[in-house]
C-alpha positions in Angstrom: -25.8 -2.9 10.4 -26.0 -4.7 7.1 -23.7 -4.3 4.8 -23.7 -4.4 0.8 -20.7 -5.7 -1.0 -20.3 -7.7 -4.3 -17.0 -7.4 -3.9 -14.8 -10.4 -2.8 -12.1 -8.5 -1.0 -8.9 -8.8 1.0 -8.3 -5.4 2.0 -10.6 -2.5 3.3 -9.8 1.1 3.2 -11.8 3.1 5.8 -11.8 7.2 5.5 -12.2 7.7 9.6 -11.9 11.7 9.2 -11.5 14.0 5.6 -9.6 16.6 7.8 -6.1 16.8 7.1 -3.3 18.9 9.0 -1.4 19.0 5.4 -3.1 20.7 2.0 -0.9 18.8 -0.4 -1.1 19.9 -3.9 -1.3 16.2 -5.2 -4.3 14.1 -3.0 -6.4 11.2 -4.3 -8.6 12.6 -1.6 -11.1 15.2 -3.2 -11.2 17.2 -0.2 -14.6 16.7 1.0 -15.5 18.0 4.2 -17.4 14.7 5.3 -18.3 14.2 9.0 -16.0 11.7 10.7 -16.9 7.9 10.6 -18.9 7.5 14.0 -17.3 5.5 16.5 -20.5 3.2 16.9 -20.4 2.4 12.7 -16.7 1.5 13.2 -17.4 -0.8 15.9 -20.4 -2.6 14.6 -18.1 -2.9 11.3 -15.2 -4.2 12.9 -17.5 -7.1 14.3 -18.6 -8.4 11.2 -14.9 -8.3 9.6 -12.7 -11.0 9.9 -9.0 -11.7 8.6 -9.1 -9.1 6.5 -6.8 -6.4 6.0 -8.3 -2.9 7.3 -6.4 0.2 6.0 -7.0 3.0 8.2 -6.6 6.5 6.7 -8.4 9.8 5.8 -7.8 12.6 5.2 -5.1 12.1 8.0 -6.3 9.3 10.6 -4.0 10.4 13.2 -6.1 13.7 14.0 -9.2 11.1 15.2 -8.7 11.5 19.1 -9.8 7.8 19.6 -7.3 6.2 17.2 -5.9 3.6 19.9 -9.5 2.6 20.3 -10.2 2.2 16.6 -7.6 0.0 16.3 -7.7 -1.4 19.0 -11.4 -3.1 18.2 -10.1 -4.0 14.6 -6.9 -5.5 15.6 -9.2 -8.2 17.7 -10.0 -10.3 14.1 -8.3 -8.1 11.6 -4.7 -7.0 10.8 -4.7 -3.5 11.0 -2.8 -0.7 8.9 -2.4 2.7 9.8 -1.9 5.1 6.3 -0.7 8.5 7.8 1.6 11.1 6.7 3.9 11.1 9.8 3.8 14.1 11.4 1.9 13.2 14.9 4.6 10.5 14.9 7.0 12.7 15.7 5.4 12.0 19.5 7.2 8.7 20.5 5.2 8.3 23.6 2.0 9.0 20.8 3.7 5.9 18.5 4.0 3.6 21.8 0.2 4.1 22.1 -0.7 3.7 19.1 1.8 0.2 18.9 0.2 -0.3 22.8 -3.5 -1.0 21.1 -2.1 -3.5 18.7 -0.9 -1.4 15.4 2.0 -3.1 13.5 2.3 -2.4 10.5 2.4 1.6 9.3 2.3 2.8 5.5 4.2 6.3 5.8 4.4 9.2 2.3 7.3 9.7 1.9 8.6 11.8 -1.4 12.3 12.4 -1.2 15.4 13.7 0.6 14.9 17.1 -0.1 12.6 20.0 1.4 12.1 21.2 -2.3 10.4 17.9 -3.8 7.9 18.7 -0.2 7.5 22.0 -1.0 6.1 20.8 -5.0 4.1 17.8 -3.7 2.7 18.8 -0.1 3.6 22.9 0.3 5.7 22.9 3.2 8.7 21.6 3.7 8.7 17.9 5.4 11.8 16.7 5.4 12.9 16.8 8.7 9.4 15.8 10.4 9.5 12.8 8.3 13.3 11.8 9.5 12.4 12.3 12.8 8.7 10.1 12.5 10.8 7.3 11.1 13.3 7.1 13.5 10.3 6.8 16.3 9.0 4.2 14.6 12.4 2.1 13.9 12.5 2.6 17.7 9.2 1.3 18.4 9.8 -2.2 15.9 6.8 -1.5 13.9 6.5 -2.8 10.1 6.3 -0.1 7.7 5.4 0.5 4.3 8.0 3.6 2.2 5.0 4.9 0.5 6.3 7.2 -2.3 4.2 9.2 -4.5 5.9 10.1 -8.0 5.1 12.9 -10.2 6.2 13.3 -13.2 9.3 15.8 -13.7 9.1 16.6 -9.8 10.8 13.9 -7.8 11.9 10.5 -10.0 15.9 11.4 -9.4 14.6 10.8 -5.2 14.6 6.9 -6.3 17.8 6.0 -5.9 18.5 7.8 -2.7 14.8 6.4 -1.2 15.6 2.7 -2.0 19.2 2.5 -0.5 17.8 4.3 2.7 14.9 1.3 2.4 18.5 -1.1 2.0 19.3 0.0 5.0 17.0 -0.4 7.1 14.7 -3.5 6.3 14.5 -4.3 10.2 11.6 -1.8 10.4 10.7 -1.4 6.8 9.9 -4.1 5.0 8.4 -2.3 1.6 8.8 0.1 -0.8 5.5 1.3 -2.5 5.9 3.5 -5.6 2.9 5.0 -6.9 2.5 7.4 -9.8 -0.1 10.4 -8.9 -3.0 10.1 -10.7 -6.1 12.6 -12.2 -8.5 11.5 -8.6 -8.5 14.3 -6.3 -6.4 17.3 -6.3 -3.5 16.9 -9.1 -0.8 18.7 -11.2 -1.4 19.0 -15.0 1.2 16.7 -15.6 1.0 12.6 -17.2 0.8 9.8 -14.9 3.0 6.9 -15.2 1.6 3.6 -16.6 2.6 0.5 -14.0 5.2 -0.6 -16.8 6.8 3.0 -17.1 7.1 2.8 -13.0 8.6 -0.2 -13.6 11.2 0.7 -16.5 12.0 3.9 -13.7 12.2 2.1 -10.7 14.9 -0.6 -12.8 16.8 2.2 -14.5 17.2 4.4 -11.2 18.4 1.3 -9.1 20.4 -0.6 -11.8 18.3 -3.6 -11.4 18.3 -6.1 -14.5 14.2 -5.3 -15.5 14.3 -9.0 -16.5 15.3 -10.4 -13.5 12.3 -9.0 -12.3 10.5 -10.3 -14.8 11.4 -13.6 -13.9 9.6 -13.5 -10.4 6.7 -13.2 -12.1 7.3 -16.1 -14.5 7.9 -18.3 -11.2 4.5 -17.3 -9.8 2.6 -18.0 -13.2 4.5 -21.7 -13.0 2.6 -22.3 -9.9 -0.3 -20.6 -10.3 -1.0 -23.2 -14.0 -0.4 -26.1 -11.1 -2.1 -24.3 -7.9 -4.4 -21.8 -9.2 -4.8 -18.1 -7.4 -1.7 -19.1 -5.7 -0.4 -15.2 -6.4 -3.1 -12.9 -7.3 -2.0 -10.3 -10.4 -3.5 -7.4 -11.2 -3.9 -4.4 -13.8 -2.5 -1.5 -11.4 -0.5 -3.1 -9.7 3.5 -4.9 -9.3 5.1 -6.7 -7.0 8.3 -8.1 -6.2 11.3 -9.1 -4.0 14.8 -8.5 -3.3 16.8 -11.1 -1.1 20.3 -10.2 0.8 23.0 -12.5 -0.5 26.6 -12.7 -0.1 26.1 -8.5 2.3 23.8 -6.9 -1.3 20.3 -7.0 -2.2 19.5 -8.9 -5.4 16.2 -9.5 -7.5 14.5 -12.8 -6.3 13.9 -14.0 -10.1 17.8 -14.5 -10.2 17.4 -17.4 -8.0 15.0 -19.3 -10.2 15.9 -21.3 -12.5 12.5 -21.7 -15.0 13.8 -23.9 -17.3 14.9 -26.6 -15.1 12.0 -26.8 -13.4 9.7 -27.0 -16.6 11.6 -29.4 -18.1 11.2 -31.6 -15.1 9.5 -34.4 -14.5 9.3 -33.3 -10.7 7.8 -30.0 -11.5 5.2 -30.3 -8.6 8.0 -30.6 -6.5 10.7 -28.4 -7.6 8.2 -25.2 -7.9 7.3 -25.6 -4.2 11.1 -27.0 -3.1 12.4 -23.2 -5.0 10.0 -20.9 -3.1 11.7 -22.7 0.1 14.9 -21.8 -1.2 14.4 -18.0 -2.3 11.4 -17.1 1.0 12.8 -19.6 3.6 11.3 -22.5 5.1 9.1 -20.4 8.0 7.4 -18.1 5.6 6.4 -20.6 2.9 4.7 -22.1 5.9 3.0 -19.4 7.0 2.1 -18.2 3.9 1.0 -21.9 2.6 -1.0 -21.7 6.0 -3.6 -18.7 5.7 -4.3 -19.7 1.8 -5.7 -22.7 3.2 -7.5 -21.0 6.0 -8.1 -18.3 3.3 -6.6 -15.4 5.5 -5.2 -13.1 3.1 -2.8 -11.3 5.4 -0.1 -9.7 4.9 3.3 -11.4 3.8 6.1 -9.6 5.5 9.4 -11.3 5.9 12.6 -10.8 7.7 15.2 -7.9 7.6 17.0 -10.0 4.3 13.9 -9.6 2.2 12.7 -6.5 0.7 9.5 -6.1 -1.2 8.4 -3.5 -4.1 5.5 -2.4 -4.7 4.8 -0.4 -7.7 1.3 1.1 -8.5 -0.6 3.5 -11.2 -4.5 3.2 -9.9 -7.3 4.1 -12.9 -8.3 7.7 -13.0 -11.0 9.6 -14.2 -10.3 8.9 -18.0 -9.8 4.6 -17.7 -11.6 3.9 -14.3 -14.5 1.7 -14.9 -16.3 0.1 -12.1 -13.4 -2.9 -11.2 -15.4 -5.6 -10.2 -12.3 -7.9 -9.9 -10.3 -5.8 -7.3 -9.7 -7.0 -4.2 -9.5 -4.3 -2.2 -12.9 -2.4 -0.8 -13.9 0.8 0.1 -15.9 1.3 2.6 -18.7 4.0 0.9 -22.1 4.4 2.2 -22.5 1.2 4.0 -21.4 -0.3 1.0 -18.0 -1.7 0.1 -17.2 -1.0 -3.6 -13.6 -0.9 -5.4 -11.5 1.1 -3.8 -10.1 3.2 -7.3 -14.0 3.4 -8.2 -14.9 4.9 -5.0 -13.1 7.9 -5.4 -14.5 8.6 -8.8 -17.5 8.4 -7.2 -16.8 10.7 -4.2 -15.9 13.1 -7.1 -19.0 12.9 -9.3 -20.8 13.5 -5.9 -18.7 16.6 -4.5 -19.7 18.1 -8.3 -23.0 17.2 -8.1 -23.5 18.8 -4.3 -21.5 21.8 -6.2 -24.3 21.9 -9.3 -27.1 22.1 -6.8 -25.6 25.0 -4.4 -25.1 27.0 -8.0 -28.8 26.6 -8.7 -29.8 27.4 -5.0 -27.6 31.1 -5.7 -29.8 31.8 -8.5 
């Protein structure tokens, strides 16, 4: 199988089914009713990837019968994610499987603390089945992403409550992803939120100083002007830290302290000698490890560190063809950006939907 890519990518997203066991009203999905991905394409593919970063999701990926063996053949040269709403993790013996082939890392939605927000975003109430998926996986040590979808005047006062619940419990979860929904898929008639206005939400809602955050970044610009693609930035997307000290959780920009280290003569030094001091000693390592090997895996740390993630992918309006993103979709034995492909998938669904009209007349 040869596949066509000219995209330079870390992570792939692979749709293994379109079926769903949820019909959310919000979806980046379009809802296609697509055959599953063949078990033999997924093999042959998972041979020819290597130290990548391979998203598994859907439609829902847990409804694929022979999950443990998908991931089981990826997780031989790959780090594998599973993207799943949660609810067949409310099987612990199914989440021991699943951890059994080699799964450890998990992105789970979750939208708030109350069954309403559920009812607005997915059309049942969740709450409880999501309570009870997390505690399985807490049980069974695996890494998980918070993944939070926000809509606009539906569930931004469920911040506050999500990140403290995050605060306490970064031995299993070890990120906090807040995207906005945007108009790809099925969608409200509402605005999205720009990455900066998820930003100014996510500050205001956890009292964090926006430009101590700010600050992280500056740090990783210092380093990438002296060790370039160091830390990779992009349009749609924000990422930061927060480090226990002193028993509370506190933005990793307040360690840094710019000025001195621009002003010195050591710079070279310093810059290196500070991410030591904020990430510890063991993950700089690592970290400083696969850039040389040019393994762009993921960079999870220990229950003291706590990343954001903050997202607001194009849409139909602003989503030309994103030749710079780095992570693939995996699209008729193509890979192609991963916001484009789902523009595509819709111009095709309305194209298939053109041709059955003429067909009825």
């Amino acid at each position: 199988m040869m596949i066509k890519s000219s995209l330079d990518f870390d992570k792939l997203i692979l749709d293994l089914t379109s079926k769903c066991n949820l019909g959310c009203q919000i979806c980046y999905s379009n809802g296609n009713t697509l055959e599953d991905l063949p078990f033999s394409t997924l093999l042959d593919l998972s041979k020819k990837l290597k130290n990548k970063i391979v998203s598994l999701c859907g439609g829902e990926p847990t409804l694929r019968e022979d999950l443990a063996d998908i991931i089981r053949i990826f997780n031989k040269n790959n780090t594998v994610f599973l993207i799943t709403n949660g609810l067949r993790l409310e099987d612990y013996n199914y989440v021991k499987k699943l951890k059994q082939s080699g799964l450890k890392y998990i992105s789970l939605s979750f939208n708030g603390f109350t069954d309403d927000v559920y009812r607005e975003i997915n059309g049942v109430p969740l709450l409880d089945r999501k309570l009870n998926a997390l505690k399985n996986i807490k049980q069974a040590k695996i890494n998980t992403i918070l993944s939070v979808l926000i809509a606009r005047g539906i569930n931004e006062n469920q911040i506050k409550d999500i990140f403290n619940y995050c605060l306490g419990n970064t031995d299993f979860i070890k990120e906090l992803r807040i995207r906005a929904m945007v108009k790809v898929g099925k969608f409200l008639p509402t605005e999205k939120y720009t990455i900066l206005q998820l930003l100014d939400l996510f500050c205001k809602s956890t009292n964090i100083d926006k430009k101590d955050v700010y600050q992280e970044f500056k740090m990783k610009e210092l380093i990438n002007a002296s060790k370039k693609n160091t830390f990779v930035f992009s349009n749609c997307s924000l990422n930061f830290h927060l480090k226990k000290c002193r028993g509370s959780f506190i933005p990793m920009g307040r360690i840094y302290d710019l000025e001195n280290i621009r002003n010195s003569f050591f710079k070279k030094i310093l810059s290196p000698f500070t991410l030591v001091k904020a990430y510890g000693l063991k993950m700089v390592l690592s970290a400083s490890a696969k850039i040389i090997l040019r393994q762009r895996k993921p960079w999870f740390h220990d229950s003291n560190i706590l990343k954001i993630g903050l997202r607001s992918w194009p849409d139909l309006i602003n989503a030309p063809e994103l030749t710079t993103c780095r992570t693939g979709y995996y699209y008729n034995n193509s890979i192609i950006p991963f916001c484009y492909a789902n523009i595509l998938k819709r111009k095709q669904q309305n194209q298939n939907c053109n041709l059955n009209d003429e067909n009825l007349d």
